[in-house]
C-alpha positions in Angstrom: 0.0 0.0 0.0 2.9 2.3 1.2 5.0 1.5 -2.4 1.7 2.4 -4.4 1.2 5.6 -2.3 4.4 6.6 -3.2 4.4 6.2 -6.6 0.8 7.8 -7.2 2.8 10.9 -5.6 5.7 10.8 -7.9 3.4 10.6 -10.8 1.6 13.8 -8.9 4.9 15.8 -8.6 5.9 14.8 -11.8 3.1 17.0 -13.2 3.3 19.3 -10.8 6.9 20.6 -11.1 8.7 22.2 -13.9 12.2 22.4 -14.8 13.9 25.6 -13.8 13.7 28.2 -16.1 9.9 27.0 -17.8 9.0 29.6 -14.2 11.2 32.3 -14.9 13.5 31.1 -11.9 15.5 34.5 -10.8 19.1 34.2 -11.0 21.2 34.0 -8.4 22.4 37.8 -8.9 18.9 38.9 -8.7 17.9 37.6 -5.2 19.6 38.3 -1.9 19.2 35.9 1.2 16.6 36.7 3.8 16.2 35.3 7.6 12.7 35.3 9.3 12.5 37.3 12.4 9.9 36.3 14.2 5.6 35.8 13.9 3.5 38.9 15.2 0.3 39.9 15.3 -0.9 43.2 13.2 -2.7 45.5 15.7 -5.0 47.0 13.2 -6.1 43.8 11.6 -5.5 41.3 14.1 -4.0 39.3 11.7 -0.2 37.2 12.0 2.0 38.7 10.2 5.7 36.9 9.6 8.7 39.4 9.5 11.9 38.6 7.3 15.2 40.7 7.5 18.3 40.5 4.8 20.9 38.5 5.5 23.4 41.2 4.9 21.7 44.0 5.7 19.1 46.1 8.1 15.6 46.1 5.7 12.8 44.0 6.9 9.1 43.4 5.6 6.7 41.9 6.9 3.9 39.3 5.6 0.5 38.5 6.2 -0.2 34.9 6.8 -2.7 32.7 8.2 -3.1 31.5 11.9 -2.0 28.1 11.0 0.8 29.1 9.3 2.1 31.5 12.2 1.9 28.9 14.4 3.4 26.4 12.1 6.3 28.9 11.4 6.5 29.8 15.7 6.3 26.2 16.4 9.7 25.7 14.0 11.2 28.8 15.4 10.8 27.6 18.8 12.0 24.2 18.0 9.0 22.4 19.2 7.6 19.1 17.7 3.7 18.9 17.6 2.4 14.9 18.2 1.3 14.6 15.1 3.6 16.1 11.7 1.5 19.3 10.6 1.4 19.6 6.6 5.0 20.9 5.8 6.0 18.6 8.1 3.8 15.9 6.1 5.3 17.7 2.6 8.4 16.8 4.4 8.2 13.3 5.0 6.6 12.6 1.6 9.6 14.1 -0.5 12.0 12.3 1.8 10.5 8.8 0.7 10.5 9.9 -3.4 14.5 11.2 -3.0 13.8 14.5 -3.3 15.6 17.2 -1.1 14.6 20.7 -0.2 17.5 23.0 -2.1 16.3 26.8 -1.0 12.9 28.4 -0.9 12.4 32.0 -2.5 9.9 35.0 -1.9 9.7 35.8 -5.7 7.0 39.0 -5.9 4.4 40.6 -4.8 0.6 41.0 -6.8 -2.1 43.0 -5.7 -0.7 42.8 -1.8 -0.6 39.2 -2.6 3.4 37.2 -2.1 4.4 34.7 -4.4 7.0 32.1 -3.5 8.8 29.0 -5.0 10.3 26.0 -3.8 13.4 24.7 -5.3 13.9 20.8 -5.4 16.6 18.5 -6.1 15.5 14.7 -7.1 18.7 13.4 -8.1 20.0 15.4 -11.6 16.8 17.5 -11.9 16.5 20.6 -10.5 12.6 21.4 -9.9 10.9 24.5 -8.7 7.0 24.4 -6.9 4.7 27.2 -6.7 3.8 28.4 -3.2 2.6 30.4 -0.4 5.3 31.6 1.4 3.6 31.1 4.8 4.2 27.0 4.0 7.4 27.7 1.9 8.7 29.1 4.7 7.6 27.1 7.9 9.3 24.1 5.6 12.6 25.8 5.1 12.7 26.3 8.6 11.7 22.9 9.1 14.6 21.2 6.9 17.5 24.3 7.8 17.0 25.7 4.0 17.6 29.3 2.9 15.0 31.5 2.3 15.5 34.0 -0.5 13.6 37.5 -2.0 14.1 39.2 -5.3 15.7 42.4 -5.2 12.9 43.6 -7.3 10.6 42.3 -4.3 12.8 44.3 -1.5 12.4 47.8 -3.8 9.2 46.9 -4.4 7.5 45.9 -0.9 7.3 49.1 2.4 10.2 48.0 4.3 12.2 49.7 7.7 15.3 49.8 9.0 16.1 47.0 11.4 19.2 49.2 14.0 19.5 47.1 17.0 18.1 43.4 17.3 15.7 43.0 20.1 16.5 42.9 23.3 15.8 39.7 25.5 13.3 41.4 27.9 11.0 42.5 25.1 8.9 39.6 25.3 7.0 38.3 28.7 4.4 36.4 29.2 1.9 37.2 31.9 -1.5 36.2 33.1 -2.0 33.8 29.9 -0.6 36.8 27.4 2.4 36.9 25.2 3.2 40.2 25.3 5.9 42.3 23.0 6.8 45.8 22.7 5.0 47.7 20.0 8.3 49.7 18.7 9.1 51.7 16.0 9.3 49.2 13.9 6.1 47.2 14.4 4.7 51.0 14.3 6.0 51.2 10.7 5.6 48.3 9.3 1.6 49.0 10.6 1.6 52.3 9.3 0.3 53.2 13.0 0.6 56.8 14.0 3.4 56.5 17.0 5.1 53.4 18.5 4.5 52.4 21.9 1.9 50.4 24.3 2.6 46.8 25.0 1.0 44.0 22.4 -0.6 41.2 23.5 0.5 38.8 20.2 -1.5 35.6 21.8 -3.8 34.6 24.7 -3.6 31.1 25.9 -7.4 29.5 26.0 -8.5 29.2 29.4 -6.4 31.7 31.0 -7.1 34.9 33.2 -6.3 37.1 30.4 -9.1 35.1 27.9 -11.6 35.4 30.6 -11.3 38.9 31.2 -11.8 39.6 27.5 -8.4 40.2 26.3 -7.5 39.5 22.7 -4.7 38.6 20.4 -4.0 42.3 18.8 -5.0 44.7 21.1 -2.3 47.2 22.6 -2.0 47.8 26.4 -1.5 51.8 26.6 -1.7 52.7 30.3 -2.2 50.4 33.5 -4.4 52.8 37.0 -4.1 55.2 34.7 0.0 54.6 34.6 1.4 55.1 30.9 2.5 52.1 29.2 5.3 52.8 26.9 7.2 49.2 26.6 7.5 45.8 28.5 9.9 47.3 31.0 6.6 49.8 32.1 4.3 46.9 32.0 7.0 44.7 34.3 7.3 46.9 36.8 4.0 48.5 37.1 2.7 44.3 37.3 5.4 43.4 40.6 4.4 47.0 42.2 0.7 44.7 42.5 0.2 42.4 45.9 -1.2 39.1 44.8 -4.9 39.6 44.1 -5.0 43.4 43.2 -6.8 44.8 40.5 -5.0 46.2 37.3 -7.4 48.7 35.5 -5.9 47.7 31.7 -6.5 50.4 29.3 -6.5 49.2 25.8 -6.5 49.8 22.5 -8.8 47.3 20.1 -9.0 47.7 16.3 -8.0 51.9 17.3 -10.9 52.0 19.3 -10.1 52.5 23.4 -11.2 50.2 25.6 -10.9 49.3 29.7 -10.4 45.4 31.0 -9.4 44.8 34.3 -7.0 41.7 35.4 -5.7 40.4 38.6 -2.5 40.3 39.8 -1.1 36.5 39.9 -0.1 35.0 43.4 3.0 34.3 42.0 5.9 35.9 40.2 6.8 32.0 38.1 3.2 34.0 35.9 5.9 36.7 34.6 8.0 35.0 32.3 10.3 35.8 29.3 
């Protein structure tokens, strides 16, 4: 059954994939290498949003992707392996059995605020390239250590920022159920949002204090008691100034509009983690 399945897929890819150049494959001189950054969340859409920097260099874009894909792409990033293979890790598996390895992946252009990608694949003398998503081109280069790739013409083409200092460890906690990240100036840029600062919540845990209290993945902690928020370091210290079981008056901002939702200070400090 297994030696039939596998065939009936190398029939599948055989029609699937194209030699190099039948795609317009850019040359090596027209693409520079990228590395991905990290998954975030879009304050004004609420949408994940994957962020890839050059190689040799400080520009940085980001790109819209689904909420499996972001946490297909966080789960490589993090180097954790679900219980069951998700579907680039599925892809995976499948090429390994019909020979074929995973040579680079590339971020080729950009239609109607729509990315394009391709997969390049080796199966012994053959060179092959596979139209994509980039979400699942790039959570399977992470997956298998490939490199990911952009056109130049992609990089002048897309809104990009200038990337001067890497993050700094403490600019992600989690708290209370929230995964919480500074909103800086580049996040600001890259969501065309009038100022940077505020503290933004990229994920709420089901179940937890933060979900029951009506916190949501997107929205921007601005002030806490009426306390400006500015960065994680303000939300850190204005948290461990609580006693266990004090109110924190949140204000928040949701989709631009202001809102107030009040949390509880944890019992324990092992709740504020990095």
């Amino acid at each position: 059954m297994k030696q039939c399945l596998v065939c009936c897929l190398a029939v599948l890819l055989s029609v699937c994939v194209s030699p190099l150049r039948s795609v317009s494959q850019p040359l090596d001189e027209d693409i520079l290498e990228v590395k991905i950054k990290g998954v975030t969340i879009d304050p004004q859409g609420n949408t994940p949003v994957v962020i890839l920097e050059e190689q040799q260099g400080h520009r940085a874009f980001p790109i819209w992707i689904g909420i499996p894909e972001a946490r297909a792409i966080m789960l490589e990033m993090e180097g954790v392996s679900p219980p069951r293979p998700l579907t680039h890790v599925l892809l995976h598996n499948i090429l390994v059995d019909l020979n074929v390895k995973i040579g680079r992946v590339i971020i080729t252009d950009m239609q109607e605020d729509t990315f394009y990608a391709t997969i390049l694949l080796r199966q012994g003398n053959k060179t092959l390239t596979i139209d994509a998503r980039p979400s699942d081109a790039i959570a399977l280069a992470l997956h298998v250590h490939a490199p990911v790739f952009a056109t130049k013409k992609l990089l002048d083409a897309v809104h990009t920022v200038t990337l001067q200092e890497p993050p700094s460890s403490a600019s992600v906690v989690k708290a209370l159920g929230m995964h919480l990240q500074n909103l800086d100036a580049t996040l600001a840029s890259f969501f065309h949002l009038a100022k940077a600062g505020g503290v933004l919540v990229s994920s709420v845990e089901a179940g937890s204090q933060a979900e029951q209290h009506g916190m949501r993945r997107g929205d921007v902690i601005t002030s806490i008691d009426g306390n400006p928020v500015k960065d994680i370091q303000d939300f850190v210290v204005t948290y461990k100034e609580k006693k266990a079981g004090q109110e924190m008056l949140c204000q928040v901002t949701r989709d631009r509009d202001p809102l107030t939702i009040r949390l509880v200070r944890s019992s324990s400090d092992e709740e504020m983690k990095p």
